[in-house]
C-alpha positions in Angstrom: 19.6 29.2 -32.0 23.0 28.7 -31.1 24.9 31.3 -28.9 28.2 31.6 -31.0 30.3 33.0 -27.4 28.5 30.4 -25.5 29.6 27.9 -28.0 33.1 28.9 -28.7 33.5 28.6 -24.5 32.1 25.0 -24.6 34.9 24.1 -26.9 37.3 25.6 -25.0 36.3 23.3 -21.9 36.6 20.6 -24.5 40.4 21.5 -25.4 41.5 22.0 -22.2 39.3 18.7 -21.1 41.2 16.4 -23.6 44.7 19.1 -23.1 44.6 19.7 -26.9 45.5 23.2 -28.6 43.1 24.5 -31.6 45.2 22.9 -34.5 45.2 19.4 -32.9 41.8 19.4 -32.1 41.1 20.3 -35.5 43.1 17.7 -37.0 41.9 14.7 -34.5 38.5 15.6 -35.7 39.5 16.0 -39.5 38.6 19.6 -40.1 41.4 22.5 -41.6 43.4 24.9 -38.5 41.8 27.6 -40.3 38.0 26.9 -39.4 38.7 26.1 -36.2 40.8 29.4 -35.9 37.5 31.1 -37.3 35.1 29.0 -35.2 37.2 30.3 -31.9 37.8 34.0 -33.3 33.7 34.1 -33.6 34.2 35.3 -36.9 32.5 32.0 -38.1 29.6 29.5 -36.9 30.1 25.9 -36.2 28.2 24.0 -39.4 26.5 20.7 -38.5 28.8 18.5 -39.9 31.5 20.5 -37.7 30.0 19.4 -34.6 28.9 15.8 -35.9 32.7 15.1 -35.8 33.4 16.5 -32.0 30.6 14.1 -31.6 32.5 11.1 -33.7 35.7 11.2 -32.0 34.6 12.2 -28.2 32.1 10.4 -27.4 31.8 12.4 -24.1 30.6 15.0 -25.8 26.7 15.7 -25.0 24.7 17.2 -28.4 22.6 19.4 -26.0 25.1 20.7 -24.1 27.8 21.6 -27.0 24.8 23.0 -28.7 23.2 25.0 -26.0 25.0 24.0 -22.7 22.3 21.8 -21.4 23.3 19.0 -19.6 26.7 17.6 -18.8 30.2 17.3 -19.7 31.5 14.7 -20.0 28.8 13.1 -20.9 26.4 11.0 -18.3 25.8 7.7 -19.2 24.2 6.4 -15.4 20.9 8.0 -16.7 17.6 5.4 -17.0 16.3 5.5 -20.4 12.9 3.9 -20.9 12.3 1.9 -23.7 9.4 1.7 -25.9 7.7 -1.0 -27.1 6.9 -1.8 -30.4 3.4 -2.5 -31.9 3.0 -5.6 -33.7 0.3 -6.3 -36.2 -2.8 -8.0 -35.7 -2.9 -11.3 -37.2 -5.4 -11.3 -40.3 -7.1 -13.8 -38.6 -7.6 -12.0 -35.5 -9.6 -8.6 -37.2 -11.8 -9.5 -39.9 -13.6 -6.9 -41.0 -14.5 -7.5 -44.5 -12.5 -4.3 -45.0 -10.1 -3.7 -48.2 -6.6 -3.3 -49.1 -6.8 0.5 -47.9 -8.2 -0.4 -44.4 -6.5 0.9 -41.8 -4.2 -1.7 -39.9 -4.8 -2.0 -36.0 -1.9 -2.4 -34.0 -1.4 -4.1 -30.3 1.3 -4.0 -27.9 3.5 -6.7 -28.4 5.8 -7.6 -25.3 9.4 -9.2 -26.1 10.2 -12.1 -24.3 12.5 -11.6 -21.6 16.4 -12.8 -22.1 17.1 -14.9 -19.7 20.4 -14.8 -17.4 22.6 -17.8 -16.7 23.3 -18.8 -13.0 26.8 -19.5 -14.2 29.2 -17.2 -15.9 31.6 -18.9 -18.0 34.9 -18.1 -17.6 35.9 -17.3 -21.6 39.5 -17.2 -20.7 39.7 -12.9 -21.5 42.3 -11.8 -20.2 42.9 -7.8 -19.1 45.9 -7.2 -21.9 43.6 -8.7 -24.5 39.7 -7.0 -24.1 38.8 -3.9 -22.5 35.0 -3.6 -21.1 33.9 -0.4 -23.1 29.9 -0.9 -21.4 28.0 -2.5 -19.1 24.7 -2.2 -20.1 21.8 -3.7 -17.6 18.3 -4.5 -18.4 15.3 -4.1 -15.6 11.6 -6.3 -16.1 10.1 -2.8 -16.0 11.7 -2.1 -19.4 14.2 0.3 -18.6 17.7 -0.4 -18.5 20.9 1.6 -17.2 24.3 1.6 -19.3 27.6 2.3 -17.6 30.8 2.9 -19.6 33.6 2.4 -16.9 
């Protein structure tokens, strides 16, 4: 459940994060003054759709800790995320049973292959004025991978 005061001081960091008052923060993320006057008042709770918007249009926004002020503001993209693998079907040829169409279907761990990096970067003429790196994003062997938005 979601502690209305807690939640009401959260977006309060947020307006004075971004220096916004109430009515431009309400109409940068496309709701009316008067909700967000209700929201900070406490007279009203912050609907689901309310908070997918903060989420829309600031991206530093954590869920978890606009919901219930667990983790971090602005939001930390430096963490490792492990990534799952995906299980592939076995080949009919591989498992037959003589079963029938409602058989149950056995699965195996199916590795991708591995991209592979170019010892040469090719210069693709970008300059600053015209591209902007929004995310580096780099992948390990072990499956993980770390993203960094500069």
């Amino acid at each position: 459940m979601v502690n209305i005061d807690d939640f009401v001081k959260r977006l309060e960091i947020i307006l004075d994060y971004y220096a916004l008052n109430a009515s431009s923060f309400a109409d940068k993320i496309g709701v009316q003054r008067s909700s967000m006057s209700h929201l900070l008042s406490g007279r009203n709770k912050p609907s689901l759709d309310f908070v997918m918007k903060i989420m829309e249009v600031f991206p530093d926004v954590d869920l978890y800790w606009i919901l219930n002020g667990k983790g971090s503001f602005p939001k930390n993209n430096d963490e490792v995320v492990e990534m799952t693998k995906t299980p592939a079907p076995i080949s009919s040829d591989e498992n037959i049973s003589g079963g029938d169409l409602f058989s149950a279907i056995n699965y195996r761990e199916v590795e991708k292959p591995a991209t592979r990096i170019s010892s040469e970067i090719k210069n693709q003429n970008l300059s600053s004025e015209e591209s902007e790196i929004v995310k580096i994003v780099i992948f390990y062997k072990n499956g993980t991978f770390k993203a960094y938005n500069p």
